[in-house]
ChimeraX commands (.cxc) that place a marker at each C-alpha (Angstrom):
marker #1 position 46.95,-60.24,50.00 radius 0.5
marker #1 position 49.37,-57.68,51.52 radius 0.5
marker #1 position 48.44,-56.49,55.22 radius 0.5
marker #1 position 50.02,-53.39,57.23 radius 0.5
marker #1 position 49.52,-52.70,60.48 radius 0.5
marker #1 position 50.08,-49.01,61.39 radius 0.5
marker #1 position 50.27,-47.62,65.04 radius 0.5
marker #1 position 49.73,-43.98,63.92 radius 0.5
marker #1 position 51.88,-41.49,65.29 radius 0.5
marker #1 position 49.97,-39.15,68.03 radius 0.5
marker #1 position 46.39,-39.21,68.66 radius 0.5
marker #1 position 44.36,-40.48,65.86 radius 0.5
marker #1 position 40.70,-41.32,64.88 radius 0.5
marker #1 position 40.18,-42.88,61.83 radius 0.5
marker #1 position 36.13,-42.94,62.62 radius 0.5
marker #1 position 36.68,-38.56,63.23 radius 0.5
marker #1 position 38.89,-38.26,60.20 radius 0.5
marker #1 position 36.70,-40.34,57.90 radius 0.5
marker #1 position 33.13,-39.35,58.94 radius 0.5
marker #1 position 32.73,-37.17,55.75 radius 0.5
marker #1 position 35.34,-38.46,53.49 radius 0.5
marker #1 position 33.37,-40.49,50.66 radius 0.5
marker #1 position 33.75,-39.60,47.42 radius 0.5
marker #1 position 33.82,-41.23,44.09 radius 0.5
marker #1 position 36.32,-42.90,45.09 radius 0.5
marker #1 position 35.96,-44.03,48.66 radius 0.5
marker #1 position 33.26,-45.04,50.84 radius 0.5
marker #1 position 33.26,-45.65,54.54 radius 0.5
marker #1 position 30.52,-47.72,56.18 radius 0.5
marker #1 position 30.62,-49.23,59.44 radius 0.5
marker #1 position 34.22,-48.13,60.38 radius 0.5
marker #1 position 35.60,-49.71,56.92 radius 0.5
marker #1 position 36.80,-47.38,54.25 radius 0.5
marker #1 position 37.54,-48.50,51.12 radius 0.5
marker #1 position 39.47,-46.64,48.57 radius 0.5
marker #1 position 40.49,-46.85,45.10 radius 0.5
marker #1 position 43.91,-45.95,45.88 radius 0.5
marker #1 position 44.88,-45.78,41.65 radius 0.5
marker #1 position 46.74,-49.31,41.71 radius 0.5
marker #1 position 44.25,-50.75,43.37 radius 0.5
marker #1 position 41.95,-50.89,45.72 radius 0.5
marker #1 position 43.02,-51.21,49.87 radius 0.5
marker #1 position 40.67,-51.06,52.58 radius 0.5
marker #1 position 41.40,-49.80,56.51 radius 0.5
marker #1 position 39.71,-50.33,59.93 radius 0.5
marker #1 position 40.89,-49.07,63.60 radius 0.5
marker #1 position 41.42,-51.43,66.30 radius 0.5
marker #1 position 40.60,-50.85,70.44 radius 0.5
marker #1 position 44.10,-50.62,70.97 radius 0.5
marker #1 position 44.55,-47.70,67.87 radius 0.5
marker #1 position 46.01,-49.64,65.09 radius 0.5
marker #1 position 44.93,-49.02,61.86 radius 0.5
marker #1 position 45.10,-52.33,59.30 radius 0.5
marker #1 position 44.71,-51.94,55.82 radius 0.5
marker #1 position 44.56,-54.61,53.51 radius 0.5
marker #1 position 44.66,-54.68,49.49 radius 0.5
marker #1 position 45.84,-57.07,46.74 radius 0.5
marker #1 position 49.10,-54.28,45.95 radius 0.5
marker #1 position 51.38,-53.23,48.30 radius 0.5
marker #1 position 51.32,-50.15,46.52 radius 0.5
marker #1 position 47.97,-49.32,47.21 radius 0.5
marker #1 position 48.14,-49.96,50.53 radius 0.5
marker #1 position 50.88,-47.83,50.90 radius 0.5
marker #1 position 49.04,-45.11,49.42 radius 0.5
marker #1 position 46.14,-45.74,51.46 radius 0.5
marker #1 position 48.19,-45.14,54.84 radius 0.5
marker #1 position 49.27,-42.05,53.34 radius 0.5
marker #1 position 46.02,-40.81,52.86 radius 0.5
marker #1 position 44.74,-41.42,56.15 radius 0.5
marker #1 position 48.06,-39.21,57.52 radius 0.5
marker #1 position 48.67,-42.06,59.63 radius 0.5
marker #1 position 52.81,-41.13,60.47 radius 0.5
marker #1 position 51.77,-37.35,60.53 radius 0.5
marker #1 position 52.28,-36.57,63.97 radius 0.5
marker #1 position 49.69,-33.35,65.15 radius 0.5
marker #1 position 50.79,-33.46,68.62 radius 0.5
marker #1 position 52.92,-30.19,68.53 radius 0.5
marker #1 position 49.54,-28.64,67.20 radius 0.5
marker #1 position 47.57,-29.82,69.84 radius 0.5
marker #1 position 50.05,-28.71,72.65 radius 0.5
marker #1 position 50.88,-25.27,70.91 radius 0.5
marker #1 position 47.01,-24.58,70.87 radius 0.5
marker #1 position 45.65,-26.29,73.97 radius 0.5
marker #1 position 44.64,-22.61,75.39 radius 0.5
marker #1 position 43.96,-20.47,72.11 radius 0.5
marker #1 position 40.85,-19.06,72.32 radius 0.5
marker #1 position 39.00,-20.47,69.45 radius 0.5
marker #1 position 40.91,-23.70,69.09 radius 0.5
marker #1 position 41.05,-24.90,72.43 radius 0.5
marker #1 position 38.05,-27.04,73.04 radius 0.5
marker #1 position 38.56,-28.52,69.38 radius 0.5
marker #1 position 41.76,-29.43,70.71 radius 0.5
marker #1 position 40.84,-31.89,73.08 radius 0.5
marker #1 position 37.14,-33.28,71.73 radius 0.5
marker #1 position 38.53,-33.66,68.34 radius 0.5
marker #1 position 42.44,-34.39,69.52 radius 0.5
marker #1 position 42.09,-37.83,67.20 radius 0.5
marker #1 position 41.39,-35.48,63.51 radius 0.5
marker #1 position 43.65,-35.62,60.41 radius 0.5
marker #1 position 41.86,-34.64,57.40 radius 0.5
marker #1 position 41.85,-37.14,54.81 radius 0.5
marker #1 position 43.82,-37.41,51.91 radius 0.5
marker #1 position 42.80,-37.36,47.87 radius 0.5
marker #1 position 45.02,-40.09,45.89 radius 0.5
marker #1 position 46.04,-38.26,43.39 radius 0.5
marker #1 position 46.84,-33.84,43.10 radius 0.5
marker #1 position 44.48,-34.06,40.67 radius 0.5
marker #1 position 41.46,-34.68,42.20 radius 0.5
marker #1 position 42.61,-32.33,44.98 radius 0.5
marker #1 position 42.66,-29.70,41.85 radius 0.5
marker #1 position 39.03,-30.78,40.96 radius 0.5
marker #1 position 37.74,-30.67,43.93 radius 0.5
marker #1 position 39.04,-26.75,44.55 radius 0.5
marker #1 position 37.74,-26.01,41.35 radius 0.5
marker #1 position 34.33,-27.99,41.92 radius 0.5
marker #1 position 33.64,-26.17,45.19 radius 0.5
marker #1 position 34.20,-22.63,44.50 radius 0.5
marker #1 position 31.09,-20.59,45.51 radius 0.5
marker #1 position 28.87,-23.49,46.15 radius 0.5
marker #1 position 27.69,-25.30,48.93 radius 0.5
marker #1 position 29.72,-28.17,50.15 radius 0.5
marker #1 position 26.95,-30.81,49.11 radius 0.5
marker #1 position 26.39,-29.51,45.24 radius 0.5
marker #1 position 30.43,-29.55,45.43 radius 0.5
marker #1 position 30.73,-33.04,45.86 radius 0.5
marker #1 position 27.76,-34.00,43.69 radius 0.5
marker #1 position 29.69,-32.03,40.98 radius 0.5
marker #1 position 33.36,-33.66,41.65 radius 0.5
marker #1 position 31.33,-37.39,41.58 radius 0.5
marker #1 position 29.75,-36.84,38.28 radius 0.5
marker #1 position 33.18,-35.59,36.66 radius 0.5
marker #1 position 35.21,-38.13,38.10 radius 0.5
marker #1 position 32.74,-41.07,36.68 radius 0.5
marker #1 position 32.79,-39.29,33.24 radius 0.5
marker #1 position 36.65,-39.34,33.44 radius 0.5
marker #1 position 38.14,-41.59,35.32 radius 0.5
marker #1 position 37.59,-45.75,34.29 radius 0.5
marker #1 position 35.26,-47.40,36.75 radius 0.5
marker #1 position 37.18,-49.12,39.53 radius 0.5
marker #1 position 36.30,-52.10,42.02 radius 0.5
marker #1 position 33.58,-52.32,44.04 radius 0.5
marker #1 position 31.77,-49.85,42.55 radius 0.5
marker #1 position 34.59,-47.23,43.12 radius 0.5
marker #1 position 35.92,-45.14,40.09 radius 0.5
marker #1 position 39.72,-44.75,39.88 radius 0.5
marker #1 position 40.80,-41.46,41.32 radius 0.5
marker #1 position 40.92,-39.04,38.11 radius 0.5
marker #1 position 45.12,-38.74,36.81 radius 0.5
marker #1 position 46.20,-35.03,35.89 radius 0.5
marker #1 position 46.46,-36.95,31.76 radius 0.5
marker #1 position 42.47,-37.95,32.61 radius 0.5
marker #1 position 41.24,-34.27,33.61 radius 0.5
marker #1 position 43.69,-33.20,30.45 radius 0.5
marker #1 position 41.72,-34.70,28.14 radius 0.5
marker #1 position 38.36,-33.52,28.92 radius 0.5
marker #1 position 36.77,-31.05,26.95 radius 0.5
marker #1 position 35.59,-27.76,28.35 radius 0.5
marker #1 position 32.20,-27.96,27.01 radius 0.5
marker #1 position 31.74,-31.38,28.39 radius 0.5
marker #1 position 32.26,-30.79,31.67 radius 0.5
marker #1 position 30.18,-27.56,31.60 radius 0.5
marker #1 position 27.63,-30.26,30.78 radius 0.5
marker #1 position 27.82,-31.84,33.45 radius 0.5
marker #1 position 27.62,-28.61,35.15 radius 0.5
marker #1 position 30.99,-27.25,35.72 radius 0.5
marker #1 position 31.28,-23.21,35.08 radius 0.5
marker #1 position 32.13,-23.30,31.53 radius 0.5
marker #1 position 35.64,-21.02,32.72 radius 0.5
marker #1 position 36.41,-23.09,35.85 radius 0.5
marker #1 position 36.63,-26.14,33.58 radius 0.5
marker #1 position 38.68,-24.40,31.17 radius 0.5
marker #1 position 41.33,-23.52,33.98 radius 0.5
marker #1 position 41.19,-27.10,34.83 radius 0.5
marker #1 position 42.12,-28.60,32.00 radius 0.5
marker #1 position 44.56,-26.05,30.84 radius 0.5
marker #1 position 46.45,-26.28,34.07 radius 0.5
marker #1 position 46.23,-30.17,33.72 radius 0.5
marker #1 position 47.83,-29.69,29.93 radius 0.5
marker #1 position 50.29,-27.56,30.91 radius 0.5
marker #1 position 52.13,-29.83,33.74 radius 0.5
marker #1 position 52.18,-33.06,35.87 radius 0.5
marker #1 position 50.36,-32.19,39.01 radius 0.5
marker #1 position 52.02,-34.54,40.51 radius 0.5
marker #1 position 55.53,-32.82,40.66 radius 0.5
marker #1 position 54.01,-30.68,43.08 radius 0.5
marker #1 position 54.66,-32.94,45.33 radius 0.5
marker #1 position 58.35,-32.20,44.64 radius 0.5
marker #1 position 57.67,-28.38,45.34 radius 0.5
marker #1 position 58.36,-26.51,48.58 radius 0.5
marker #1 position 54.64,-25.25,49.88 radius 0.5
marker #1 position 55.01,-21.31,48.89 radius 0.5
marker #1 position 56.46,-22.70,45.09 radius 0.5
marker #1 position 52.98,-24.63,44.99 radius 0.5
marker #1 position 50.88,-21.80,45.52 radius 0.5
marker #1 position 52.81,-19.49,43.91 radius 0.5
marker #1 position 51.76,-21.18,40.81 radius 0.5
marker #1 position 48.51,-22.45,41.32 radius 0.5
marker #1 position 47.48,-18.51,42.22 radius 0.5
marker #1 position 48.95,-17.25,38.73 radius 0.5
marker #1 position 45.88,-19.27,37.01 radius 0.5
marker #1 position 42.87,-17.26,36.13 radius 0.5
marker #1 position 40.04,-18.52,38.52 radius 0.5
marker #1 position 42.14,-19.86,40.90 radius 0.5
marker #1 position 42.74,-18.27,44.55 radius 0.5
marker #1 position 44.33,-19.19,47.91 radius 0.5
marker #1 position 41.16,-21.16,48.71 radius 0.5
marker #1 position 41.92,-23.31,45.58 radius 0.5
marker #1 position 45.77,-23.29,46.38 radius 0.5
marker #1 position 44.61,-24.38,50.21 radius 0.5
marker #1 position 42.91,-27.40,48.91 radius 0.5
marker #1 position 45.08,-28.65,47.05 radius 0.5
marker #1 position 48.37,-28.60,49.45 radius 0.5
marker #1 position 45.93,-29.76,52.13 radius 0.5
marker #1 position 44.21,-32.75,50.78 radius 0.5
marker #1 position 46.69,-33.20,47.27 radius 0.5
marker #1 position 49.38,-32.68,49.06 radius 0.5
marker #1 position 49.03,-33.09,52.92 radius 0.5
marker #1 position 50.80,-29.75,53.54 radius 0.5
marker #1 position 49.12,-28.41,56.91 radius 0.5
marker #1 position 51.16,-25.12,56.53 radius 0.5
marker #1 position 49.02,-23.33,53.89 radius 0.5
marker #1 position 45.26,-22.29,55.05 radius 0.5
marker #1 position 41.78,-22.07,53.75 radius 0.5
marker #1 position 41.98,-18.77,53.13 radius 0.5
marker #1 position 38.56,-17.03,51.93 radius 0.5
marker #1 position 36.69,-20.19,52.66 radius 0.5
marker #1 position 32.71,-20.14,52.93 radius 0.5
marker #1 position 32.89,-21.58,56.43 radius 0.5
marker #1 position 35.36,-19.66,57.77 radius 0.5
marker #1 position 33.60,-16.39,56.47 radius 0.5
marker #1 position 30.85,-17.43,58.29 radius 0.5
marker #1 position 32.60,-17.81,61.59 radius 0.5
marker #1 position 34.27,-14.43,61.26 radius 0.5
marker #1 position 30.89,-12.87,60.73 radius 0.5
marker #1 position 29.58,-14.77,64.02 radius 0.5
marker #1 position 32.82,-13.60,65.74 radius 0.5
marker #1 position 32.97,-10.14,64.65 radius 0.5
marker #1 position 28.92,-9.19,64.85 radius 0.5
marker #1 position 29.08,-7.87,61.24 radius 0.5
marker #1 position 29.28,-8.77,57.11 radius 0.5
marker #1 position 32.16,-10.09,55.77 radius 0.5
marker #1 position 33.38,-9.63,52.65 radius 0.5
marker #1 position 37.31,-9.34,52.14 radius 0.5
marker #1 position 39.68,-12.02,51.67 radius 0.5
marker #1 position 41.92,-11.35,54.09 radius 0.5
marker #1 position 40.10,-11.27,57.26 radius 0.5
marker #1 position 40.00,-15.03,56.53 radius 0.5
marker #1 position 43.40,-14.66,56.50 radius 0.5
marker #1 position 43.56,-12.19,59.56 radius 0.5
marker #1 position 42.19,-15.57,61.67 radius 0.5
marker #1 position 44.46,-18.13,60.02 radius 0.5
marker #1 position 47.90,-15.70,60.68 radius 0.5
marker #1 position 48.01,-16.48,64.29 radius 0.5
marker #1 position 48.52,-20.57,63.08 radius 0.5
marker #1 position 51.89,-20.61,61.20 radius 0.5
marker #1 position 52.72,-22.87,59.78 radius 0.5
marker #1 position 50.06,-24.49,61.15 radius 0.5
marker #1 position 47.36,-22.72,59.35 radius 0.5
marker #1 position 46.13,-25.80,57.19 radius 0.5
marker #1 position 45.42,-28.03,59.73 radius 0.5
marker #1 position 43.96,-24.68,61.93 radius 0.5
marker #1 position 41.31,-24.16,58.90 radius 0.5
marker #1 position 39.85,-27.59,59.35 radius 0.5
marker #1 position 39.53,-27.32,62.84 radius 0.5
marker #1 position 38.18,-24.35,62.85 radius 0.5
marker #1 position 35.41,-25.56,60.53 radius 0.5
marker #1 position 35.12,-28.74,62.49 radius 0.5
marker #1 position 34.67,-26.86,65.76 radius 0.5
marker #1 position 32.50,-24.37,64.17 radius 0.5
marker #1 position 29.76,-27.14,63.11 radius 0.5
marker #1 position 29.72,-28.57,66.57 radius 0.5
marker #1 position 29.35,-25.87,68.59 radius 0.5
marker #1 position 33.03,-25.74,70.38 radius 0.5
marker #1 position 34.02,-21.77,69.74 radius 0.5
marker #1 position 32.71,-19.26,72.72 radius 0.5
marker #1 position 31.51,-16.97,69.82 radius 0.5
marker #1 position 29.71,-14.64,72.78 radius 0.5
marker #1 position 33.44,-14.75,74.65 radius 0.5
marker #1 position 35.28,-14.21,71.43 radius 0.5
marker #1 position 33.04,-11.28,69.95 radius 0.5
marker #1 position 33.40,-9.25,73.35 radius 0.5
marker #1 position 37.08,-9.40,73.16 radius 0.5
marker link #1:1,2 radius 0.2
marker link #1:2,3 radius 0.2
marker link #1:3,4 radius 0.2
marker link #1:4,5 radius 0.2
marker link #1:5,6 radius 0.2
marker link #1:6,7 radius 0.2
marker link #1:7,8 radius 0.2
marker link #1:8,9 radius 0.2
marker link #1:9,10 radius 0.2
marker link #1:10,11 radius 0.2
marker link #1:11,12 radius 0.2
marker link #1:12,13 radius 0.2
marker link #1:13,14 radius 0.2
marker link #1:14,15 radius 0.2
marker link #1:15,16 radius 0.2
marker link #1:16,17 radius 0.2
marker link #1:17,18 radius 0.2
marker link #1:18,19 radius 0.2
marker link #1:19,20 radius 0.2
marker link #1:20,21 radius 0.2
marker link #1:21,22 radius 0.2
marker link #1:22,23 radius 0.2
marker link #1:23,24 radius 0.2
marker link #1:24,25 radius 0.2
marker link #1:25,26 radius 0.2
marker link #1:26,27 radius 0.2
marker link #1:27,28 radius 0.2
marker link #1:28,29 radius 0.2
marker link #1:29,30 radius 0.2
marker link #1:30,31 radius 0.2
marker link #1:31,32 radius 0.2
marker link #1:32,33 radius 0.2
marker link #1:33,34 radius 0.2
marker link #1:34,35 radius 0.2
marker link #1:35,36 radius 0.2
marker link #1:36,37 radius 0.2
marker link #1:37,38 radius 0.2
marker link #1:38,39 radius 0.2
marker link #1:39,40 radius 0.2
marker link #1:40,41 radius 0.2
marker link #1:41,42 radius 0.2
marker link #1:42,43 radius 0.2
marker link #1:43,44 radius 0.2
marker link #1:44,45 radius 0.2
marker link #1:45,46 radius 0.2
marker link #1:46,47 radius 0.2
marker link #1:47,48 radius 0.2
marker link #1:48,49 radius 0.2
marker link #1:49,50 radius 0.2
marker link #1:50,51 radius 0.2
marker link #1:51,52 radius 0.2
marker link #1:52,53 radius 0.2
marker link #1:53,54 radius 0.2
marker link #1:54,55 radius 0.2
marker link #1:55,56 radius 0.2
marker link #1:56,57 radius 0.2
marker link #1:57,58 radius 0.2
marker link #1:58,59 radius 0.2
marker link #1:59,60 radius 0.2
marker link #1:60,61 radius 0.2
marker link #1:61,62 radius 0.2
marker link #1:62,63 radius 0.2
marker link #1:63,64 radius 0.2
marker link #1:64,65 radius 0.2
marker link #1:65,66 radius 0.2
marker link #1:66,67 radius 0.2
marker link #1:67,68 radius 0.2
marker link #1:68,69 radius 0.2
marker link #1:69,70 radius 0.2
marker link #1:70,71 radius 0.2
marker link #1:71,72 radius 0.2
marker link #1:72,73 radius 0.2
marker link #1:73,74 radius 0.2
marker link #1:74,75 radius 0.2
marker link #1:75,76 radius 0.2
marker link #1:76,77 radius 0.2
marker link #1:77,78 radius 0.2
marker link #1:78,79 radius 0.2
marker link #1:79,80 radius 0.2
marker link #1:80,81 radius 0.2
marker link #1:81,82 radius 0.2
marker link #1:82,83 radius 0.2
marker link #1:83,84 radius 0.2
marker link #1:84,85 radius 0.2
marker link #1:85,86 radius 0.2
marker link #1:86,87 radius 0.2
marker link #1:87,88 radius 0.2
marker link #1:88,89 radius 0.2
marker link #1:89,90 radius 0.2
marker link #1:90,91 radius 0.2
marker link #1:91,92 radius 0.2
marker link #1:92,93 radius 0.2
marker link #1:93,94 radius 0.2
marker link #1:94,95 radius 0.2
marker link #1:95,96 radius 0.2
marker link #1:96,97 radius 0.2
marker link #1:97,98 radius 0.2
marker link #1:98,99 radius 0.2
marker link #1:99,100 radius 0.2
marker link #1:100,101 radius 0.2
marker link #1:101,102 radius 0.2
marker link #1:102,103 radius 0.2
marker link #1:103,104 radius 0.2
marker link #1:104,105 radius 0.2
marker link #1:105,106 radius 0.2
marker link #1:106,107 radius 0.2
marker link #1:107,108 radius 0.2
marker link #1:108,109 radius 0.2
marker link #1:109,110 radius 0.2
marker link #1:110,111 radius 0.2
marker link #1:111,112 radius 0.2
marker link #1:112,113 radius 0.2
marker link #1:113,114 radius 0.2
marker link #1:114,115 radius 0.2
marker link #1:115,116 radius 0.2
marker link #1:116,117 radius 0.2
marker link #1:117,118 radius 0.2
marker link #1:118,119 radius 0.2
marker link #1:119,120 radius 0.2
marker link #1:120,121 radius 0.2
marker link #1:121,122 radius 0.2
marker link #1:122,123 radius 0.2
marker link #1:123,124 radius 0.2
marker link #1:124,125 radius 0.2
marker link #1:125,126 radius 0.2
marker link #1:126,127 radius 0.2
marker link #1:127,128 radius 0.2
marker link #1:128,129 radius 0.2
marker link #1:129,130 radius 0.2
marker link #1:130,131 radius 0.2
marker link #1:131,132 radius 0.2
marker link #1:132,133 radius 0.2
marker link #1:133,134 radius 0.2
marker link #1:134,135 radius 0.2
marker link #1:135,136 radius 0.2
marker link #1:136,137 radius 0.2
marker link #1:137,138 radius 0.2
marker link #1:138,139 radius 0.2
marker link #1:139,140 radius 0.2
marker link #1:140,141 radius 0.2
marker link #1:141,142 radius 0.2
marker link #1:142,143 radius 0.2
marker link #1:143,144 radius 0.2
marker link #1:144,145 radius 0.2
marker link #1:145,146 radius 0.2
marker link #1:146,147 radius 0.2
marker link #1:147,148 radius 0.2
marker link #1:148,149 radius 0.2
marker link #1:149,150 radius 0.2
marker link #1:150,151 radius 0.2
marker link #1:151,152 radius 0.2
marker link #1:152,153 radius 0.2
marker link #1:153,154 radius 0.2
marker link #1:154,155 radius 0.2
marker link #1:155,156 radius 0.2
marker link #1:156,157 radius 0.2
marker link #1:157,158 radius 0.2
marker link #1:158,159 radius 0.2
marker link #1:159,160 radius 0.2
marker link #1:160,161 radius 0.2
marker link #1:161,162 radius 0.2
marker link #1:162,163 radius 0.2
marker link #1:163,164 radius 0.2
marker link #1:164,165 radius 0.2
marker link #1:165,166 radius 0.2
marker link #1:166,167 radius 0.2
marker link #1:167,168 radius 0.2
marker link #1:168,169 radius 0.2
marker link #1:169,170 radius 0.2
marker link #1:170,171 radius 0.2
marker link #1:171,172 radius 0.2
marker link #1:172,173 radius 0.2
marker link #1:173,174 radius 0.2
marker link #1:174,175 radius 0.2
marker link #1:175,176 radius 0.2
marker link #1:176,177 radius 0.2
marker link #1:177,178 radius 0.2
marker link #1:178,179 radius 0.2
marker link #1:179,180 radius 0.2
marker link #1:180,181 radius 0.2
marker link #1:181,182 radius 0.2
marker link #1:182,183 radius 0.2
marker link #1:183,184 radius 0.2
marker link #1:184,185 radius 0.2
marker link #1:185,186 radius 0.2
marker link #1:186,187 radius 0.2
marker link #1:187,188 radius 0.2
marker link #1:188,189 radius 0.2
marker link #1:189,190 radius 0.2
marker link #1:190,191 radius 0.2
marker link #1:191,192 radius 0.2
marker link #1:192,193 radius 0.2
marker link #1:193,194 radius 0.2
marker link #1:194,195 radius 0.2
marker link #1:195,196 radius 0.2
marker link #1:196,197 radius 0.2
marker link #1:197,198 radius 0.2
marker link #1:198,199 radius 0.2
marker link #1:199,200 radius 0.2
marker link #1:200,201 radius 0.2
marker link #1:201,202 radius 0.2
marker link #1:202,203 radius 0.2
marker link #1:203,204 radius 0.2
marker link #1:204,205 radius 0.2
marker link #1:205,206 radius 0.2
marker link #1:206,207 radius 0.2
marker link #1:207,208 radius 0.2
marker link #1:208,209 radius 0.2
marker link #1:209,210 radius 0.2
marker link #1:210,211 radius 0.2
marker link #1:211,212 radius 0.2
marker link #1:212,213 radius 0.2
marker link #1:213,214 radius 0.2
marker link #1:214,215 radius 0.2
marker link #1:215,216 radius 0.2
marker link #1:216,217 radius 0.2
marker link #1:217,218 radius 0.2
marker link #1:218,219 radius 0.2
marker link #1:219,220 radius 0.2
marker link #1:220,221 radius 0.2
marker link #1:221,222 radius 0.2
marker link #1:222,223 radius 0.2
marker link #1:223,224 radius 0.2
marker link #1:224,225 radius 0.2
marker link #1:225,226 radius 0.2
marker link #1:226,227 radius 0.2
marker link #1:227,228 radius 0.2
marker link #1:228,229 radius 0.2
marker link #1:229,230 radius 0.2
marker link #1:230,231 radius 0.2
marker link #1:231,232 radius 0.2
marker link #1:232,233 radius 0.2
marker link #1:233,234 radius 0.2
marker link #1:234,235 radius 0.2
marker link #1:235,236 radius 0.2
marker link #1:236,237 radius 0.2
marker link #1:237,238 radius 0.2
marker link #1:238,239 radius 0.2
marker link #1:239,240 radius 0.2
marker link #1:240,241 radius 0.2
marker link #1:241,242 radius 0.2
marker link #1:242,243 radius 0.2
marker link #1:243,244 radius 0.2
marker link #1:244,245 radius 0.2
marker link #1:245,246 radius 0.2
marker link #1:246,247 radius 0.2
marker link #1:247,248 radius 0.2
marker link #1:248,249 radius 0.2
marker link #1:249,250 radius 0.2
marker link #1:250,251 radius 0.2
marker link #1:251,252 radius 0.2
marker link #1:252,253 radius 0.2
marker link #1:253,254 radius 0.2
marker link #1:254,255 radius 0.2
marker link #1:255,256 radius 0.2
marker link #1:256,257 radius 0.2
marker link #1:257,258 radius 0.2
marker link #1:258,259 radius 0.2
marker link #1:259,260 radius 0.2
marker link #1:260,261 radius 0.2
marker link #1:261,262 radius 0.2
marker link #1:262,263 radius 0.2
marker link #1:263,264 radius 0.2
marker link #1:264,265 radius 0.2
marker link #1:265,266 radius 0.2
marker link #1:266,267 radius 0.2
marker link #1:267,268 radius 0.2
marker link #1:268,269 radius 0.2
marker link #1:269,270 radius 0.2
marker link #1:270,271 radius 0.2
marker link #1:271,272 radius 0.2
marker link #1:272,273 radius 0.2
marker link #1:273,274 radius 0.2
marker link #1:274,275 radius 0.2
marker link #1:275,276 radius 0.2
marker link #1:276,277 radius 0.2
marker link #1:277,278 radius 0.2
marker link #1:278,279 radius 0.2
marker link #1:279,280 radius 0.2
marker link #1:280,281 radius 0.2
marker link #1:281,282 radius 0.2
view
């Protein structure tokens, strides 16, 4: 049994970060999450005093586990350069402990962008679960292994439009998968990623957002054009929404920051912690 125990760097809640993250791969109950981290499964908990443990039978999976948590990825600057922004500054300081969790391998990071275009969050992850159990080998635990670019390669189109994946979504899926390792992106400067990922048909900065954010753990590039934040535009502004870029109008503000700003933003908007009255007056 290998054990790690990780102070994480700046404020951190791994309760905050983790509230949503189960997938077909992970599960959190009762401030355990367990992961099927691709060699292996490795499980984490928070101590009173902060620490994170995680435990698992390979230190590589443990390894990989801390990663995806974004346990030595410091947000303090974030939180200090946004303390008084208008929209972010409550979320700030009641959700100061947030890091959005990581996927285990690019891949899934691709599937889920692709999964969750134009749908509701919930149908989204429904969809991601049933292709990762008809790709991926079953895991531990009841966990399947997080889907490899090779796995998503070898689907078939049609197949996955079975399972109810837009019959030209899935292609771009699997021909991106055929054509390259998504993991080398990892080897890729941030604007390289994108660059690419935005010359597929079907794919868009929301895609490319999801996939540095949670496939990569890049908090530079944002959620531009996502569902959420078009709905938080329309609250701020008093009026429809319908262009890209006024997504990207709020994110600009964020830097290199803009990631990280997205979630937030989201986060904040679902409990209530923008002034939208305040904000639409200005």
């Amino acid at each position: 049994m290998v054990e790690i125990v990780v102070r994480p760097r700046g404020p951190y809640s791994l309760a905050l970060s983790a509230r949503l993250a189960g997938d077909a791969t992970r599960r959190v109950r009762e401030g355990l999450m367990t992961a099927h981290c691709g060699d292996g499964v490795a499980r984490a908990f928070q101590s009173r005093d902060g620490t994170v443990t995680i435990r698992s039978e390979s230190a590589t999976a443990a390894e990989k586990l801390r990663w995806m948590l974004a346990l030595d990825d410091d947000h303090s600057e974030f939180l200090r350069r946004f303390a008084d922004d208008p929209l972010l500054g409550r979320a700030t300081k009641h959700l100061r402990g947030f890091r959005p969790i990581r996927t285990a391998t690019v891949a899934q990071a691709l599937l889920r962008a692709v999964c969750g275009q134009l749908i509701d969050s919930k149908t989204a992850r429904r969809l991601e679960r049933s292709v990762i159990r008809a790709t991926s080998p079953p895991g531990h635990d009841g966990l399947s292994e997080p889907p490899s670019t090779a796995a998503l390669a070898g689907a078939a189109p049609f197949e996955l439009r079975r399972l109810g994946l837009h019959e030209r979504r899935g292609a771009t899926l699997v021909r991106l998968c055929r054509s390259l390792e998504l993991e080398r992106f990892h080897e890729l400067p941030t604007a390289a990623v994108v660059r690419r990922l935005e010359r597929e048909r079907g794919l868009g900065p929301w895609s490319a957002g999801v996939v540095c954010l949670e496939g990569l753990g890049r908090f530079e590039h944002g959620l531009v054009g996502d569902l959420g934040l078009v709905k938080l535009v329309r609250a701020l502004r008093g009026r429809r929404v319908v262009e890209t870029w006024e997504t990207a109008e709020l994110l600009g503000p964020y830097g290199e920051w803009a990631g990280l700003a997205s979630v937030y933003l989201l986060a904040a908007f679902g409990r209530g912690l923008i002034p939208l009255p305040a904000a639409r007056a200005a």
